[in-house]
C-alpha positions in Angstrom: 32.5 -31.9 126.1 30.2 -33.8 127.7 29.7 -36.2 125.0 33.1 -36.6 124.2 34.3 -38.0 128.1 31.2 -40.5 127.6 32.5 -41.6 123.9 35.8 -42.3 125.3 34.6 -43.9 128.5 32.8 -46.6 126.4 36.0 -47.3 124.2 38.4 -47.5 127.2 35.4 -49.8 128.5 35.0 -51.7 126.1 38.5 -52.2 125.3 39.1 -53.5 128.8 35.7 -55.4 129.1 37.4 -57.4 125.3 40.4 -58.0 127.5 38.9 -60.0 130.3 36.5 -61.5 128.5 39.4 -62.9 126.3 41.0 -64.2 129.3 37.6 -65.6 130.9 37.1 -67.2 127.3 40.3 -68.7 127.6 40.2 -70.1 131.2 36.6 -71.6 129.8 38.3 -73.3 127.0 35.2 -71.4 124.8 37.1 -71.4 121.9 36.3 -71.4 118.0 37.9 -74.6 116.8 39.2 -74.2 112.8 36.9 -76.8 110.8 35.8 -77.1 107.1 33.8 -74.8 107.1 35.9 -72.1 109.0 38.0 -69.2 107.7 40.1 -69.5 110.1 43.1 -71.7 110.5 43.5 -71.1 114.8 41.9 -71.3 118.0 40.5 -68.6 118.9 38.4 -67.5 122.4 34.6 -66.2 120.7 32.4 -64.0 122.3 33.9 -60.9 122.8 30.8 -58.6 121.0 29.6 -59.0 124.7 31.7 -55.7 125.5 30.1 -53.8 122.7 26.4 -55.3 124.3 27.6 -54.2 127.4 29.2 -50.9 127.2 26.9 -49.2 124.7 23.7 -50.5 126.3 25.2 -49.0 129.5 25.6 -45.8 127.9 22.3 -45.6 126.7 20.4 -44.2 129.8 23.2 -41.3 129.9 22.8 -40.4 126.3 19.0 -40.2 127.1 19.3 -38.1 130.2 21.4 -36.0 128.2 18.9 -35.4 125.8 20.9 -36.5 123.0 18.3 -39.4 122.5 14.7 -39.6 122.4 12.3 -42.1 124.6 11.4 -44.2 121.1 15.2 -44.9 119.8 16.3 -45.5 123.3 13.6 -47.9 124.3 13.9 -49.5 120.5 17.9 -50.2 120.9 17.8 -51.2 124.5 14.7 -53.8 124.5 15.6 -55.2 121.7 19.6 -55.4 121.2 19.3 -57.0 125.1 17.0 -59.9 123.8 19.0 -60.3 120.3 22.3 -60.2 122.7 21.1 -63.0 124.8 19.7 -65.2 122.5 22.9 -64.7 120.5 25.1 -65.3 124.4 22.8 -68.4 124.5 23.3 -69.6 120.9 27.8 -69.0 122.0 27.6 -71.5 124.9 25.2 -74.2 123.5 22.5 -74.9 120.8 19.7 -72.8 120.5 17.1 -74.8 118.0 16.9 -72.2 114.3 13.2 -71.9 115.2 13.1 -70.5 118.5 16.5 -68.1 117.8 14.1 -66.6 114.9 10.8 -66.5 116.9 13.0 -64.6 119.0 14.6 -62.4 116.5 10.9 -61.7 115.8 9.7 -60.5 118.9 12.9 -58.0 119.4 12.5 -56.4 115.7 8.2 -56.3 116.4 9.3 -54.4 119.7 11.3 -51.9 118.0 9.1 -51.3 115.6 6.3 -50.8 118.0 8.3 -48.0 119.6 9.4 -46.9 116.5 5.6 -46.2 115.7 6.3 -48.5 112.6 7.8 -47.6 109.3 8.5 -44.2 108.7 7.1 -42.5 105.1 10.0 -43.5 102.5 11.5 -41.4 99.6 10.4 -43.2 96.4 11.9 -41.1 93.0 11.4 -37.9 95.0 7.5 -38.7 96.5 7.5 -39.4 100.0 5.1 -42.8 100.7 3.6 -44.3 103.7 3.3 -48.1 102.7 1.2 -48.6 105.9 0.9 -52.1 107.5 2.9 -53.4 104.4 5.9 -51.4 105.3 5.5 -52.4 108.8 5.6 -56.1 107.7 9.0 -55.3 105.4 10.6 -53.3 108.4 10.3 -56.3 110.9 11.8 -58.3 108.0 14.6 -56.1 107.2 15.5 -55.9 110.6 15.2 -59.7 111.5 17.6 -59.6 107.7 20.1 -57.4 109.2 20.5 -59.3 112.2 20.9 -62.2 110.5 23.1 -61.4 107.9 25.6 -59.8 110.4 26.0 -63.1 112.0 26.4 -64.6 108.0 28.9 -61.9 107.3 31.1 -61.8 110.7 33.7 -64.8 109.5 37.1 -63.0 108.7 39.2 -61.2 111.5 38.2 -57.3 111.6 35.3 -57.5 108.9 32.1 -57.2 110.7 33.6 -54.3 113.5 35.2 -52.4 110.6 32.3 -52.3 109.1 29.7 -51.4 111.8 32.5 -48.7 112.8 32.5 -47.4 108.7 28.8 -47.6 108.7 27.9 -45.2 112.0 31.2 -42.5 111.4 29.6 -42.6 107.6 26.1 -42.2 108.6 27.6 -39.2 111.4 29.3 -37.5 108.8 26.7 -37.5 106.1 23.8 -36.3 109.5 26.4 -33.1 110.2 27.0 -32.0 106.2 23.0 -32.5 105.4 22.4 -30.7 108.7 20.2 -33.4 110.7 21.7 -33.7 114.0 19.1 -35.6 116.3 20.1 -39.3 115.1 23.6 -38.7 115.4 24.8 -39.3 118.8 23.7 -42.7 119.0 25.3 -43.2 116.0 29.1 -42.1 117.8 28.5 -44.2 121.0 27.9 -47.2 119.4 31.4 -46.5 116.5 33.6 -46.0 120.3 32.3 -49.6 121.4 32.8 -51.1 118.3 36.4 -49.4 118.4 37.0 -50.3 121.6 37.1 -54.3 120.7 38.2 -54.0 117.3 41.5 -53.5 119.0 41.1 -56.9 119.9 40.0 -58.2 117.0 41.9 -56.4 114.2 43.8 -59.0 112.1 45.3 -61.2 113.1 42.0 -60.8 115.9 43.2 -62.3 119.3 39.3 -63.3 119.9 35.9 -63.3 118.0 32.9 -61.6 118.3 30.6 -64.3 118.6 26.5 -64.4 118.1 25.9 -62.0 120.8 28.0 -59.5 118.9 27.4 -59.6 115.5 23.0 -60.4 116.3 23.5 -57.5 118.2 24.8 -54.9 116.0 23.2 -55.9 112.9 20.2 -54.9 115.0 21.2 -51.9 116.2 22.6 -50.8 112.9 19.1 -51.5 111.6 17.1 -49.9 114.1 19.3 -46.5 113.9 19.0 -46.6 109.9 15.3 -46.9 110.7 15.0 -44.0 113.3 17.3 -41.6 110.7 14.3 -42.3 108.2 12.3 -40.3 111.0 14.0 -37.7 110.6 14.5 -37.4 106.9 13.3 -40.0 104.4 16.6 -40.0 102.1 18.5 -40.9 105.0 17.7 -44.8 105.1 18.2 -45.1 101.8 21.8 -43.2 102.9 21.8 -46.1 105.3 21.5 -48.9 103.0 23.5 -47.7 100.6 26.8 -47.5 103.5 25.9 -51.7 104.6 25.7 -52.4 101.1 29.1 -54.8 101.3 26.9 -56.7 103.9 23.6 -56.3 102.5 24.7 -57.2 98.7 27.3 -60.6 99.3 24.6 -62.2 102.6 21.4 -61.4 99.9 23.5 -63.0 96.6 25.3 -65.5 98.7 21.6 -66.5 99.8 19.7 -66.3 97.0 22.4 -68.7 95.0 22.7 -71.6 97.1 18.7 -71.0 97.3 19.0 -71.7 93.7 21.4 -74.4 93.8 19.0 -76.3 96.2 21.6 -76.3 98.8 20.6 -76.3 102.3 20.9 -72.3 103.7 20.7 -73.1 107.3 24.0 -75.2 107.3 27.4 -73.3 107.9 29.5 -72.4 105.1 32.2 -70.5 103.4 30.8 -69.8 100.1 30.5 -65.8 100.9 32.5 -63.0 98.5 34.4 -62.1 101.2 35.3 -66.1 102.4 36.2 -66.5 99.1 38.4 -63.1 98.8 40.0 -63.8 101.9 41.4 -67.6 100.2 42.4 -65.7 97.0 44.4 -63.4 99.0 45.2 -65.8 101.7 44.7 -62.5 104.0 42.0 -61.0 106.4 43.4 -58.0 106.6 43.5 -57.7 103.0 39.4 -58.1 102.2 38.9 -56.6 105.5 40.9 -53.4 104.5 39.3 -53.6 101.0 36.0 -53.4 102.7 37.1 -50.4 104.3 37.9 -49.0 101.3 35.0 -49.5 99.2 32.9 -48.1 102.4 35.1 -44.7 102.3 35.9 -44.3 98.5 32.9 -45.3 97.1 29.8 -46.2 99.3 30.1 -42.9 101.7 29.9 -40.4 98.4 27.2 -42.2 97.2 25.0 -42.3 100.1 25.8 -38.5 100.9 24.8 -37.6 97.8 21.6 -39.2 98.6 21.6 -37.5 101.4 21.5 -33.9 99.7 19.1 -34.9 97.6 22.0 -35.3 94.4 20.3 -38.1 93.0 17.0 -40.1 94.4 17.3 -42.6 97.1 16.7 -46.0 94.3 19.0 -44.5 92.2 21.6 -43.8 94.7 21.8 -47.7 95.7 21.5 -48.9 92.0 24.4 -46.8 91.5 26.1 -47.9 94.5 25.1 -51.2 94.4 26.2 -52.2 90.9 29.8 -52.8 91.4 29.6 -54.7 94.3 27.1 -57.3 92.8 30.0 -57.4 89.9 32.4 -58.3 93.0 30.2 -60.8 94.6 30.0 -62.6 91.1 33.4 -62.2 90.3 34.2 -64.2 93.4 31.3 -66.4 92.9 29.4 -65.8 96.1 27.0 -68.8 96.6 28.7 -71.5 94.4 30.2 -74.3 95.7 33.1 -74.9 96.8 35.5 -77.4 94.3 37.5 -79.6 96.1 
């Protein structure tokens, strides 16, 4: 009972805290102005992921002193989502140079890991293996990846929120059928502040997210898929396998303008999902699709994993496969004709 006053005191908070910070957006004139490159066609006030910052990082401390969170997790989230969130607050109100936004999306996935006690052992085709210092290396990239690729992906109303929200009620259900309770409570707080200001920014979205928002959560998301893999090794392959919309259009999108010779750091709209949402001439079409593929498809797959159905790789080949079809279909990565 406990729980469930704090879960629905951080949506009504963060609901209200995506309210006025639309309206302090507004009377600041910080608004996302439609260009080229945008997918949007409006002015819109940015920077509303602050409330999910805010609310579930002031949560924290009373999940912990409930118990329902262990020292590691909470010092991981909280050390690094702040710094993430205020490189990203930075970055929203002016320029932060590409170097010194990743030298700081460095330090805040080394400091998770350090409390994290580096990479837990991994299920690999039913052996469990500690990769040592080189899985330490690939954790601080995956998790500097993550954040990155949740600011790449967060361009269409609703997308980035449903997501995160599909992702942790996914991850909660699959921890309560295979029986693993510890990592699921921070799994909840952070869905009710992600709910809280998708209500805001459910299509058509009356304001964005912003770098503080989407840095933040694709953090967040990637240190609780790392802590779950403490508890049970199939369970980060669980986790991949439910940000595999994410995971599979940023990696594709990336790897084929790489290939084009095209300059990555430079905005575009060459994603699946940018170019889904032109197709359709709809957010709330490819962001309800995303939904979809997350529930119908992405959830089984990553709960079989889960229950030990089929092996972690296998699980995210499986699960995987159809979306890389998607991400070619809509010819993520190519340019755009004029």
């Amino acid at each position: 009972m406990i729980f469930a006053g704090l879960l629905t005191l951080v949506f009504l908070l963060s609901w209200a805290l995506t309210l006025g910070l639309r309206h302090y957006a507004l009377s600041k004139r910080l608004m996302d102005i439609p260009n080229e490159r945008s997918s949007h066609t409006v002015a819109t006030p940015r920077g509303g992921g602050v409330a999910i910052v805010a609310t579930f990082l002031l949560a924290l401390p009373v999940l912990y002193g409930l118990e329902l969170l262990d020292l590691a997790t909470f010092c991981a989230l909280s050390g690094s989502g702040l710094l993430v969130a205020i490189i990203g607050f930075a970055d929203d109100h002016g320029h932060i140079a590409a170097r010194w936004r990743l030298l700081g999306h460095f330090c805040a996935a080394i400091w998770a890991l350090c409390w994290l006690d580096g990479l837990a052992p991994v299920a690999v085709f039913g052996s469990v293996v500690d990769f040592g210092w080189i899985g330490n290396l690939l954790a601080v990239v995956y998790l500097v990846w993550m954040l990155n690729l949740y600011n790449f992906m967060d361009g269409i109303d609703g997308l980035a929120s449903a997501e995160a929200l599909c992702a942790c009620l996914g991850s909660a259900l699959i921890y309560m059928i295979s029986g693993h309770a510890e990592p699921l409570w921070g799994a909840l707080l952070l869905s009710g502040a992600v709910a809280g200001f998708l209500c805001w920014n459910y299509p058509p979205a009356r304001i964005f997210m912003g770098d503080a928002g989407s840095g933040f959560l694709g953090m967040a998301l990637g240190i609780l898929s790392l802590g779950a893999a403490i508890v049970a090794p199939d369970l980060l392959w669980s986790w991949v396998i439910l940000l595999g919309v994410f995971v599979v259009d940023s990696t594709w999108t990336l790897c084929r303008r790489l290939l084009n010779g095209d300059k990555v750091y430079q905005a575009h709209r060459s994603h699946a999902y940018q170019y889904a949402s032109r197709h359709f001439q709809s957010h709330k079409t490819v962001t309800l699709a995303v939904v979809a593929i997350n529930l119908l498809w992405l959830l089984p797959c990553a709960l079989l994993v889960a229950l030990g159905v089929v092996s972690g790789i296998t699980g995210l080949i499986i699960a995987y496969a159809p979306l890389l079809w998607l991400a070619a279909k809509f010819g993520a990565g190519t340019r755009e004709t004029a």
